[in-house]
C-alpha positions as CSV (number, residue, x, y, z in Angstrom):
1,X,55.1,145.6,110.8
2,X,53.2,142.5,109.8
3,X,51.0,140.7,112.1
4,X,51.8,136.5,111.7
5,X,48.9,134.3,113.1
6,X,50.8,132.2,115.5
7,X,47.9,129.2,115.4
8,X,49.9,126.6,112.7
9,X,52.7,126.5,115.4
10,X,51.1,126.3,118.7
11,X,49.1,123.2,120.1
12,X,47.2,121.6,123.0
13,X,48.3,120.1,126.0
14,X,45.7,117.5,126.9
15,X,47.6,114.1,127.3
16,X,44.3,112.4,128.4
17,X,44.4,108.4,128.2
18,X,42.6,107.7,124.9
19,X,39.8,105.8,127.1
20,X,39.8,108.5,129.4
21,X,35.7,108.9,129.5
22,X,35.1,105.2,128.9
23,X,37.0,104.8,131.8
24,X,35.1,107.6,133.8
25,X,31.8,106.4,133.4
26,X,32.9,102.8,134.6
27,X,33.9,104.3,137.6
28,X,31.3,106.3,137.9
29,X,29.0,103.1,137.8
30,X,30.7,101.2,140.2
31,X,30.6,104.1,142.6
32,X,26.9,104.6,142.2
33,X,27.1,100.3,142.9
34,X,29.2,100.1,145.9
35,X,27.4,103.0,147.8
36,X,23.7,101.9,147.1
37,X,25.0,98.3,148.4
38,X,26.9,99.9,151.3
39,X,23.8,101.9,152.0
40,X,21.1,99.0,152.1
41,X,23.9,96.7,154.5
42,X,23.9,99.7,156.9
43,X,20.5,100.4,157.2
44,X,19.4,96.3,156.7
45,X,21.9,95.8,159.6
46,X,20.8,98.5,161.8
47,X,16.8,96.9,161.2
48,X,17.9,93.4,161.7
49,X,20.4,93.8,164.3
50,X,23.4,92.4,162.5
51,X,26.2,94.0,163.2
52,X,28.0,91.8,160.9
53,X,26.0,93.5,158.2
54,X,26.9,96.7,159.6
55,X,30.9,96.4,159.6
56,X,30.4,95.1,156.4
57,X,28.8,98.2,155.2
58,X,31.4,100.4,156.8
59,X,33.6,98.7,155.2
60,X,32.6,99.0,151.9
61,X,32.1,103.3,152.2
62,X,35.5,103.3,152.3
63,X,36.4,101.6,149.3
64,X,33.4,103.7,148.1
65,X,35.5,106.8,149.0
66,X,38.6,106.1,147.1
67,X,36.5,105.3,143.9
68,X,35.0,108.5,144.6
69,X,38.4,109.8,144.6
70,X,39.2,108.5,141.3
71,X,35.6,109.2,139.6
72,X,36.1,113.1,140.5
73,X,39.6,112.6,139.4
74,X,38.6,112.1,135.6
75,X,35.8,114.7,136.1
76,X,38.9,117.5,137.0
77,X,41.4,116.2,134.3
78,X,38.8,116.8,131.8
79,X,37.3,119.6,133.2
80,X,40.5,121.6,133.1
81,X,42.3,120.0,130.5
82,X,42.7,123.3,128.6
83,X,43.6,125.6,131.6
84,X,46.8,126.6,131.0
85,X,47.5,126.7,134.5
86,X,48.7,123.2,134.1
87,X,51.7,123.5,131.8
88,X,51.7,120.0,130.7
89,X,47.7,119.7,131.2
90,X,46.2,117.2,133.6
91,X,46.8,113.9,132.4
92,X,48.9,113.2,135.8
93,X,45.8,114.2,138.0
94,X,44.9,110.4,137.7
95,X,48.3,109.2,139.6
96,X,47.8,111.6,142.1
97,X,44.2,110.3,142.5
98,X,46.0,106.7,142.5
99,X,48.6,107.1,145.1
100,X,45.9,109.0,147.2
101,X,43.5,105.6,146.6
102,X,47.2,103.3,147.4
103,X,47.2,104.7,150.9
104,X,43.2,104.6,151.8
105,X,44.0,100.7,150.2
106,X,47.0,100.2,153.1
107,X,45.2,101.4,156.0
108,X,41.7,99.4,154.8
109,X,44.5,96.6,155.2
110,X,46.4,97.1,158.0
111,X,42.6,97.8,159.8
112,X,42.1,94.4,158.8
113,X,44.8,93.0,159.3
114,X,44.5,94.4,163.3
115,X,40.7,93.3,163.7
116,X,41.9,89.8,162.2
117,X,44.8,89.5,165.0
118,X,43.1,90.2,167.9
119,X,39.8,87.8,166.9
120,X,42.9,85.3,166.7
121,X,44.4,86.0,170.1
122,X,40.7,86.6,171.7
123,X,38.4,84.4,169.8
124,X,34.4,85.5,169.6
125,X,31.3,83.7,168.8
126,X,30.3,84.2,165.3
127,X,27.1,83.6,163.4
128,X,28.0,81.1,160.6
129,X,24.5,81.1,159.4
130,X,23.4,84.6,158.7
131,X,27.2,85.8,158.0
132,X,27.1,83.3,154.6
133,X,24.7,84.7,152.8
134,X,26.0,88.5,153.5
135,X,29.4,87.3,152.5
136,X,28.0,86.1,148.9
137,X,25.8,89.2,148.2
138,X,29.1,91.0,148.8
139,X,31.3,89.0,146.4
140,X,28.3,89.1,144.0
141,X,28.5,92.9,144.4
142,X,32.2,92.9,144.2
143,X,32.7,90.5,141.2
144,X,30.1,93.2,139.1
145,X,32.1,96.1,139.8
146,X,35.7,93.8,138.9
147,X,33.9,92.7,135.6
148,X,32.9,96.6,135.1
149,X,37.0,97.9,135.8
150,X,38.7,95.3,133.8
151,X,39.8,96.3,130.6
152,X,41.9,93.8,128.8
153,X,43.0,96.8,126.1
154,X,44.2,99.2,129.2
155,X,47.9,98.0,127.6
156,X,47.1,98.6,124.4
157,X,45.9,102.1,123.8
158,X,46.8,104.1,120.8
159,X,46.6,108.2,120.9
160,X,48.1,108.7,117.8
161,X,48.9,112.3,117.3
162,X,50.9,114.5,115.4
163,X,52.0,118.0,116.0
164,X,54.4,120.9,114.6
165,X,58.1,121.9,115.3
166,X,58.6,125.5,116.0
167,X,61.6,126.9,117.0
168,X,62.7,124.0,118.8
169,X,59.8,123.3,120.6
170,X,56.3,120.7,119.6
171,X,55.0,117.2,119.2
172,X,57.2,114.5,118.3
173,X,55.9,111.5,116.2
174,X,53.3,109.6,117.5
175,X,51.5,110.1,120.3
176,X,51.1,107.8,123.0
177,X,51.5,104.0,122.6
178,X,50.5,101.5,125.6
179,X,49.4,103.7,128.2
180,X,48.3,102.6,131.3
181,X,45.8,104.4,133.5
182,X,47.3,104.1,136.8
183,X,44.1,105.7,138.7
184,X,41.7,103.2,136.7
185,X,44.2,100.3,137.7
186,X,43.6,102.0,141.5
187,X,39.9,102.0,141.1
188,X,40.5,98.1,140.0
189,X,42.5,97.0,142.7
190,X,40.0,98.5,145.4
191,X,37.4,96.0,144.2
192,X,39.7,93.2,143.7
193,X,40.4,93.9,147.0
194,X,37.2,93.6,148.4
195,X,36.3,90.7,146.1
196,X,39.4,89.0,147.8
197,X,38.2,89.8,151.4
198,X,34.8,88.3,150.5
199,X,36.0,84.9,148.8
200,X,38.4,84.4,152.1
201,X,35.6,85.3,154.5
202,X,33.3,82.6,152.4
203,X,35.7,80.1,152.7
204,X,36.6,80.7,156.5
205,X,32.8,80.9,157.2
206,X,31.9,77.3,155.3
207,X,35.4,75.8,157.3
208,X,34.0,77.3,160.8
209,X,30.3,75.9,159.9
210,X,31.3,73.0,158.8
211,X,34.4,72.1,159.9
212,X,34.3,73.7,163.6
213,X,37.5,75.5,162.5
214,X,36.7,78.9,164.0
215,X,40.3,80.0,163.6
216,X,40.3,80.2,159.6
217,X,37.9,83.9,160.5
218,X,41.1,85.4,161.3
219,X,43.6,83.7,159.8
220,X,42.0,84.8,156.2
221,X,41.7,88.1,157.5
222,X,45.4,87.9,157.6
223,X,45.8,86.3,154.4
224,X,43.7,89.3,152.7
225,X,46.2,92.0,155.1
226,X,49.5,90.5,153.2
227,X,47.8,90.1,149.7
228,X,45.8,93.8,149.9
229,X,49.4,95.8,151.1
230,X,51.4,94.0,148.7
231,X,49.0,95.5,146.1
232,X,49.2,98.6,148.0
233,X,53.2,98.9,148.0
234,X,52.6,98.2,143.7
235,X,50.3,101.0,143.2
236,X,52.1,103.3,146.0
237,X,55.3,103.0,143.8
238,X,53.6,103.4,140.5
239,X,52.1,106.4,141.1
240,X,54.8,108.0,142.6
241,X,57.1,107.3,140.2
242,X,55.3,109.0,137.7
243,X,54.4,111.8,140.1
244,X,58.2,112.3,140.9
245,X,58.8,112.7,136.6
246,X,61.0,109.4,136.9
247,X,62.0,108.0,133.3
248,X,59.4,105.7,132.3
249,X,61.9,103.2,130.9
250,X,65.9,102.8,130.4
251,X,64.5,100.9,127.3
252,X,62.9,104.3,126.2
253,X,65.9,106.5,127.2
254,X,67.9,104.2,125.2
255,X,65.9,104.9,122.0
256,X,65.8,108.3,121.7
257,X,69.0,108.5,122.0
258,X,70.1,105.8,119.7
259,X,68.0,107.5,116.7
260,X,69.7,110.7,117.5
261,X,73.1,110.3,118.1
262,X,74.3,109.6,114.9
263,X,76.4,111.5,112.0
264,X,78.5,113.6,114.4
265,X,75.4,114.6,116.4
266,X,75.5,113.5,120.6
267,X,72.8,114.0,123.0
268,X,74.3,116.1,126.1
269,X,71.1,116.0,128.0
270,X,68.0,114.0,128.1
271,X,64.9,114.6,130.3
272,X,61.7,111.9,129.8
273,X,58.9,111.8,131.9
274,X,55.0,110.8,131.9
275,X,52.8,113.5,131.3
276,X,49.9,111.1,130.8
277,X,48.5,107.6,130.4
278,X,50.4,107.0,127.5
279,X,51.7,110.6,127.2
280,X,55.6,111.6,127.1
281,X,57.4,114.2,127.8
282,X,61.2,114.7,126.0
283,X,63.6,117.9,126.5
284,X,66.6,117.3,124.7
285,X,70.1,118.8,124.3
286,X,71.7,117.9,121.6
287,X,75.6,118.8,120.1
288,X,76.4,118.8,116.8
289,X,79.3,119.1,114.7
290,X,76.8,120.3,111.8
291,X,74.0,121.6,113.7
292,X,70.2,121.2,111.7
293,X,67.3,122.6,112.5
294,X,64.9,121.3,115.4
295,X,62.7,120.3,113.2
296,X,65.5,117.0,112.0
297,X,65.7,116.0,114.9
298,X,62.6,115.6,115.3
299,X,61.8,113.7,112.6
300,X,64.4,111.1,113.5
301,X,62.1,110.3,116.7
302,X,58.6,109.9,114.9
303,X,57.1,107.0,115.8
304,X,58.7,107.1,119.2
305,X,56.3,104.8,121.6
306,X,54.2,107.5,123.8
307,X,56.2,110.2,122.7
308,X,53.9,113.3,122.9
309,X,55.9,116.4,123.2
310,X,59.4,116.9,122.3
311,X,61.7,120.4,123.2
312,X,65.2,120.1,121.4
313,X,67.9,122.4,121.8
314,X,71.0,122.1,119.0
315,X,74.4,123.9,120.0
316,X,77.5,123.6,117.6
317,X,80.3,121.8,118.5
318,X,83.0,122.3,116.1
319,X,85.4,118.8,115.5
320,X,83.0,117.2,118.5
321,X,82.6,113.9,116.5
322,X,86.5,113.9,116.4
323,X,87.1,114.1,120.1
324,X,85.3,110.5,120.3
């Protein structure tokens, strides 16, 4: 009995965002940035009395929280990437991360949006002059960590791979093609968030100072409640798209199965999912009339956008093409 090395037909299953790390230490910076500013408005509040300064502070540790969230997410993805635990590896870890960060993102809303309503129905005195200036270190804060999580090629990523066919089973094509990293967007939109809430507050503290329109405190605080849960809702519904295998695209569906349904050959069941930022999944049933090996079909999809791991299953079906 000979012993076959099974290596040239078995592969990996880490479907990683190509800028997975780039995007980890980004986060990891703007954590380090939002805690050491939510740190020094705490305890510079708690010297100088402002309580302003404080509820800023608070403020912040939250959003501080869900980057922390997303930071440790790309730490685990990696970390475990290779467990085989995870049958289609970790790459999803990040929208689970993301829809975690969507909800923290709702309720930093609706808080605001509750504090904002009753300063409108019970007005208070506020402190134009010392609020300003915390307002601006905030933004300048904020706008650092937005210049730190936007990446303009987030759309574009190319993974590239190739793999083998084995009994029906391997890498299709290319790898992954336009990827988005749904927990990096999360991380994003947490800052944009805040950045928002601090450019509203400016401009509501300048109108009160100047203007004597007290009212536009909490009326912006509304405007940023809308704004922040509409983003909220987005992310929410991204995530758990992805995190509920939804098809990525009737566009994508419509592909496959339009470079494989041809010469007597029809597709009887098609499963595509994300397994990754720019990572997907097939399982496919085919029936033939001349049945080929796994292997054709395969090749038929190469170049496939994002198309990372392909299962086909052939059956015969005698006269099939006829019956159409």
């Amino acid at each position: 009995m000979h012993t076959h090395s099974l290596e040239p037909w078995t592969h990996g299953h880490t479907f990683l965002g190509d800028r997975h790390d780039r995007h980890a230490r980004r986060t990891w910076a703007v954590v380090v940035l939002t805690a050491a500013t939510m740190v020094a408005e705490i305890a510079g509040g708690t010297w100088l009395g402002s309580m302003a300064l404080v509820a800023d502070g608070w403020h912040m540790s939250t959003h501080a929280a869900a980057l922390g969230i997303a930071a440790l997410s790309y730490r685990f993805a990696r970390r475990h990437a290779d467990d085989p635990r995870f049958s289609f590896g970790t790459g999803k870890f990040g929208d689970l991360a993301a829809f975690a960060s969507a909800i923290i993102l709702g309720l930093i809303a609706l808080l605001i949006g509750a504090e904002s309503l009753d300063r409108l129905l019970h007005p208070t005195p506020i402190g134009f002059g010392p609020a300003i200036p915390i307002a601006v270190l905030g933004l300048a804060v904020n706008l650092a960590s937005v210049w730190l999580l936007h990446d303009d090629h987030d759309d574009h990523d190319d993974h590239g791979r190739r793999g083998h066919a084995h009994g029906g089973h391997g890498h299709g094509g290319h790898g992954g093609h336009g990827g988005h990293d749904t927990n990096f967007r999360a991380a994003y939109l947490h800052v944009l968030a805040d950045a928002l809430t601090s450019v509203l507050a400016i401009a509501a503290l300048l109108g009160g100072r100047y203007l004597g329109l007290a009212w536009l405190d909490p009326a912006m605080g509304l405007v940023g409640t809308v704004v922040i849960l509409a983003w909220s809702w987005s992310l929410l519904r991204t995530a758990g798209l992805v995190l509920l295998d939804a098809r990525p695209s009737p566009a994508a569906t419509a592909e496959i199965r339009a470079r494989l349904e041809k010469d007597g050959d029809r597709v009887s069941d098609l499963h595509l999912w994300q397994v990754g930022p720019g990572h997907r999944a097939a399982v496919i049933a085919l029936v033939s009339d001349a049945p080929q090996p796994p292997a054709h079909y395969k090749a038929r999809l190469a170049g496939v956008r994002g198309l990372s791991h392909v299962t086909v299953e052939v059956q015969p079906c005698p006269g099939h093409a006829g019956a159409h």
